[in-house]
N, C-alpha and C positions, 0 to 999 in steps of 0.2 A: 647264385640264381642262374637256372639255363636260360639260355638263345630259345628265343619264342622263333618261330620261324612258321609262313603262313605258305603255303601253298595252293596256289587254285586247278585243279583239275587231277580226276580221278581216273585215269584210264588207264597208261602205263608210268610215264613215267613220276607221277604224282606217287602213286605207291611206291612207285621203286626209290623215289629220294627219301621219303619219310620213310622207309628202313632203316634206310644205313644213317639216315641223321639219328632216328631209336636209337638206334646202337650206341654211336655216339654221346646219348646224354642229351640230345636238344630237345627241344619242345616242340612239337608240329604240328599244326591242324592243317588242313585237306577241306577245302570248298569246293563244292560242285555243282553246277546247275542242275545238271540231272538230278530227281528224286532219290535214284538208289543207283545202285551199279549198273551199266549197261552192261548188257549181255550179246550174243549176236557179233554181226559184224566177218569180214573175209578172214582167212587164216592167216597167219603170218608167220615170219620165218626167222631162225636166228643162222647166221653162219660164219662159220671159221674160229679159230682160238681164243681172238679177243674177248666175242658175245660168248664160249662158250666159258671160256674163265669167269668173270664176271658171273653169269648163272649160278657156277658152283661155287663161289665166294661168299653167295647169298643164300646157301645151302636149297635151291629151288629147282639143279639142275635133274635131280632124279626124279621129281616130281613133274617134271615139264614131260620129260621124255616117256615117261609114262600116258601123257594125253598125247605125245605125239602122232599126227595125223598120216605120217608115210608121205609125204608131199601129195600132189597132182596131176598127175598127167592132163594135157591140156590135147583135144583134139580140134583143128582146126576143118571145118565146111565149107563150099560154097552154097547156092541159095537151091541147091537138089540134093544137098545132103552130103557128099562126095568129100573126102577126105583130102585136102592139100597138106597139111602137115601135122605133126602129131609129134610133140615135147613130152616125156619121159616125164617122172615124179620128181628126180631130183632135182630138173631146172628150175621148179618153182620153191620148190619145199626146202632147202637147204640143208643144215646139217638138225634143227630140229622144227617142226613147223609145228602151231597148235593153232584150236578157234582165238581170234581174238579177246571175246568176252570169257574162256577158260584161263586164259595169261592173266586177264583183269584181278579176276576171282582171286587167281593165286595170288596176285601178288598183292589184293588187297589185306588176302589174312594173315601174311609175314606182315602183315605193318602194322595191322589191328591193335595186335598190344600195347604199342607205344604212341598210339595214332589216333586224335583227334578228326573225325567224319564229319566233316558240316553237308550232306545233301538238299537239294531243293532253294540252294542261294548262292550269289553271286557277289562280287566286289562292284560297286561303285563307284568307288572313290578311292585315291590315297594321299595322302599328308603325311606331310614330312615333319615330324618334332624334333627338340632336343634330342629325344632320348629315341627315338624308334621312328615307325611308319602309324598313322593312325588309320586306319582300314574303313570305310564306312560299305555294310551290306546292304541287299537290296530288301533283305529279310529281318535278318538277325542283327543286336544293336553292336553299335561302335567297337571296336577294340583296338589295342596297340600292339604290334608285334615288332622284333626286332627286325627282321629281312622279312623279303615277299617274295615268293619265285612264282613267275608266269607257267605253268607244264600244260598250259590248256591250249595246245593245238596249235596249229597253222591259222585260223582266227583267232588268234591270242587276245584275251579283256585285256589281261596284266599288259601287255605289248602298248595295247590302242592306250591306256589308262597315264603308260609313266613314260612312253616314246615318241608316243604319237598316234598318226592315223595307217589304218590299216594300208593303203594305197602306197604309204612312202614305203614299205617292205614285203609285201607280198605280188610275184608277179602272173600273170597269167600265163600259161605253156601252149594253151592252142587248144584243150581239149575239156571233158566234160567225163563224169562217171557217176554209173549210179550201183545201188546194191537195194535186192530185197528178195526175202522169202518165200517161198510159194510150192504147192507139192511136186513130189517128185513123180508126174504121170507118165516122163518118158523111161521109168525105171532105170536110170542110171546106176550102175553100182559101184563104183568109184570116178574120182575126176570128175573131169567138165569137158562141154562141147560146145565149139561156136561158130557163128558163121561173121564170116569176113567180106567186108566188100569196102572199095575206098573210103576209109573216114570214117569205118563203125565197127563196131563186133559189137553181135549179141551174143554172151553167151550163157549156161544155165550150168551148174553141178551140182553133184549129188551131197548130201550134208554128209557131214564126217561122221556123225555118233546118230543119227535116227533117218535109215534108210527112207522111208517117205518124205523126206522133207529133202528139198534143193533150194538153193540159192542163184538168182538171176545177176548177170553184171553186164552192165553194160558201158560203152565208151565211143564219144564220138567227138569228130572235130568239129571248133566253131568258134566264131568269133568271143569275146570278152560279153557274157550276157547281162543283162539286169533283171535282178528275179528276188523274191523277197525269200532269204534261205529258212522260214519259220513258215511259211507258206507249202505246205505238201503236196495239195493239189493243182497250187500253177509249176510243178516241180515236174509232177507226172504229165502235166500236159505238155512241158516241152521235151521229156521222153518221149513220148507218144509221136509226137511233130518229127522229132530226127529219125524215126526207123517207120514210118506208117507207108512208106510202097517197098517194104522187103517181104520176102517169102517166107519158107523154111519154116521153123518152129519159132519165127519174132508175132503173129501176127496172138499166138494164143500167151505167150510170153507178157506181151504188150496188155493182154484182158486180165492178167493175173495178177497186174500192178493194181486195179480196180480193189480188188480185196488186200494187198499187201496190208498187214499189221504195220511196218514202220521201213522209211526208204532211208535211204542214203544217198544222198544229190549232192556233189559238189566240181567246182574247177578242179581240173588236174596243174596247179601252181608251187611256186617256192619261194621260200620264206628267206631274205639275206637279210640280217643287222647287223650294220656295220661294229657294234659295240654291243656283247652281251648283257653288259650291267648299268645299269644306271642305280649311283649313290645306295641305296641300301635294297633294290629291287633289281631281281638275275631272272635271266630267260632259260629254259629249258626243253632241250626235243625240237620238235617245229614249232613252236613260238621260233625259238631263235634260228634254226636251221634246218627246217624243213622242207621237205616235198609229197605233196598229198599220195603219192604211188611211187612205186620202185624208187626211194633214195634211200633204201634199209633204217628205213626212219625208227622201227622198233627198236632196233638192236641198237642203234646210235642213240636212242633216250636210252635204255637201259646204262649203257657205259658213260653216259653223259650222269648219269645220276649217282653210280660209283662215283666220276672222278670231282664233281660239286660236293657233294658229301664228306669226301676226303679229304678235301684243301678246306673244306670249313672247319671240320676235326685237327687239322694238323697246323693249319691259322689260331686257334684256340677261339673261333669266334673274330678274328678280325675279316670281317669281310671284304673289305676293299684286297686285302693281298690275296684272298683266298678266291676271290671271283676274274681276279689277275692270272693265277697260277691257273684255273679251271677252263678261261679259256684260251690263253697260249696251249694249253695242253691240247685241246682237243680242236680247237678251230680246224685247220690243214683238213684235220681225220675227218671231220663231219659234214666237211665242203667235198672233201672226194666221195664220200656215199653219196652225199645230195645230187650227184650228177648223173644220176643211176635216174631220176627221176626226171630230168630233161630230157633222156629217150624214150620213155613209157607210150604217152601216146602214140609218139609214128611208130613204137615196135608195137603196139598191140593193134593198133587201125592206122595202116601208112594209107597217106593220101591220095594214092593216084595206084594203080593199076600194077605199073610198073614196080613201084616199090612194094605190094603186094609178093610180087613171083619173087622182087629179088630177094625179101624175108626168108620166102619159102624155100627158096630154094639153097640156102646159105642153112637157114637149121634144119633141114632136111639130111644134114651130113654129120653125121654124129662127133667127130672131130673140132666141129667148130660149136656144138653145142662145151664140150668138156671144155675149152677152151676157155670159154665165157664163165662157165661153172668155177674154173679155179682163179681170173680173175677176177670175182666176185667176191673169193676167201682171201684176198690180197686187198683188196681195198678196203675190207670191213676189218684191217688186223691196224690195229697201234700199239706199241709199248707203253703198256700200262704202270702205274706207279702201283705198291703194294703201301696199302695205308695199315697194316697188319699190326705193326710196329708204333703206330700215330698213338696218341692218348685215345685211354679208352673213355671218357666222358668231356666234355665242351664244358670250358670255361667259362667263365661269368661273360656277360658281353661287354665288351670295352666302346663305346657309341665314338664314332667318327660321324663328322659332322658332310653336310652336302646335300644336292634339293635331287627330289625327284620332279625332273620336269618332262614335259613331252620333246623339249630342243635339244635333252641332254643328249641323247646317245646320235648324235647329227651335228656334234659340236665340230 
């Protein structure tokens, strides 16, 4: 009999484990709160050998770079329009950039075949039995599964469910970000534009595949907020509240949120557990090591999902050695991308004036742009193991006994 293995979240890295466990021989089902696939969302980027191995290992890499976006050039405004700096395609866009919700797609339908889709429900509960995890949804009735892997995000259920409270691991960075839709009236034809003033950028670009449509983003600094994150419209009001005496193109920006089809509002924070596993439930992506912006959080779930996959395959099912081996492997690697996302804010809205010019005038030099660009492809590289050679199908599950508690991974 195969390893039932549950997984909660369907964005990236939810699909990209339930491949390679496929492959493998496990059993996987995929829950997700959302209804269907999300779609939408900023582009993202993979870069350097590691992410791009991995890609092609998962035979997805020809098909990415086919939707590849060409990166973005980013042009940076003051509040009359006036150009202070202006970032080239490949600082943002890496070695392959695509929409979010096109990765999604894809990597939902390499999983499709082997890959149970629960959408429209959520985990409630977990128990620990003899023999497995007893799962209770908030929809769909009871089931037992052998493992449970958290892949849902930086608000991780699985996290809050078998670790704890969201507060003991996830911390605030200083800052805020939003994202949403809206037409493209200043005909942009590629990239994006924004203006900077201490502690915000608003900016707007143009969408990658349907010239009338652009995407708005914004980010500003501020304290630690309390705001209900299912609540949209007290979301847009404190939007509205941080840029409402700016100039430039924020004031018709700001009237477009009024009609936005669906926002994106969250802290710019990061996710550290000291312990990936607790007894028969592993974290994955940012649940376990994430940062909401620049900690190359995409590519570090994609390769986080390889090397989980693999020591589960090559454990034969014992999970305890194989979420041991999963994370000595990649801890080090996933903490040095995450750190990518502890400068986000001050590089994209620094605080004060001063750190304004000296941004600008430091990536205004194209030396110190390339600079940043390659180690970029140095910190996102680890020695990956080739599980090529592993069994090609997961043994029966051998049950190892231990609780899933909220104290355990704080022991």
């Amino acid at each position: 009999m195969s390893t039932k293995v549950l997984i909660s979240g369907a964005s990236i890295a939810g699909p990209a484990l339930s491949y390679w466990l496929g492959r493998y021989g496990f059993e996987t089902t995929v829950v997700e709160l959302a209804p269907a696939l999300r779609g939408g969302g900023q582009a993202v980027d993979f870069r350097g050998q590691t992410h791009l191995t991995v890609l092609e290992r998962m035979g997805v890499l020809g098909e990415l770079r086919a939707l590849d976006t060409g990166g973005s050039p980013i042009t940076f405004v003051d509040q009359r329009g006036r150009q202070i700096l202006h970032l080239p395609a490949d600082f943002a866009g890496g070695d392959v950039e695509v929409p979010r919700g096109e990765l999604a797609q894809v990597l939902h339908q390499r999983s499709l075949q082997r890959t149970e889709y629960l959408f429209g429900d959520s985990i409630t509960a977990l128990e620990e039995t003899p023999s497995g995890v007893r799962v209770t949804f908030q929809h769909g009735a009871p089931r037992e599964f052998d493992l449970v892997i958290g892949a849902d995000g930086l608000h991780s259920n699985v996290r809050r469910l078998a670790f704890g409270p969201e507060e003991c691991y996830v911390r605030h960075l200083g800052y805020y970000a939003a994202t949403w839709q809206l037409p493209n009236y200043l005909g942009l034809p590629t990239g994006s534009v924004g203006l900077n003033v201490p502690g915000r950028l608003a900016a707007v670009g143009a969408d990658h595949r349907d010239p009338t449509k652009a995407g708005a983003f914004f980010v500003f600094a501020s304290t630690e907020l309390r705001y209900d994150r299912h609540d949209v419209a007290q979301q847009k009001k404190l939007i509205r509240d941080a840029f409402a005496s700016l100039g430039w193109e924020v004031p018709r920006l700001l009237e477009s949120l009024g009609q936005a089809p669906e926002l994106y509002f969250d802290s710019i924070s990061r996710a550290d557990v000291p312990a990936w596993s607790s007894s028969r439930v592993a974290l994955l992506g940012d649940a376990a090591c994430g940062a909401t912006i620049g900690g190359m959080g995409t590519g570090t779930a994609v390769v986080a999902a390889y090397v989980l996959a693999g020591e589960l395959a090559r454990a034969r099912g014992d999970h305890r050695t194989a979420f041991a081996r999963y994370e000595h492997t990649l801890r080090d690697y996933a903490q040095g991308c995450q750190k990518g996302g502890d400068r986000t804010g001050p590089f994209l809205a620094p605080g004060t004036a001063t750190g304004l010019r000296v941004r600008n005038g430091l990536l205004n030099r194209r030396w110190i742009v390339d600079k940043m660009l390659k180690m970029g492809k140095q910190i996102s590289s680890v020695d990956l193991p080739d599980y090529a050679a592993g069994p090609s199908n997961a043994a029966a599950f051998s049950p190892v006994g231990g609780q899933v508690s909220p104290r355990a991974a704080r022991r």
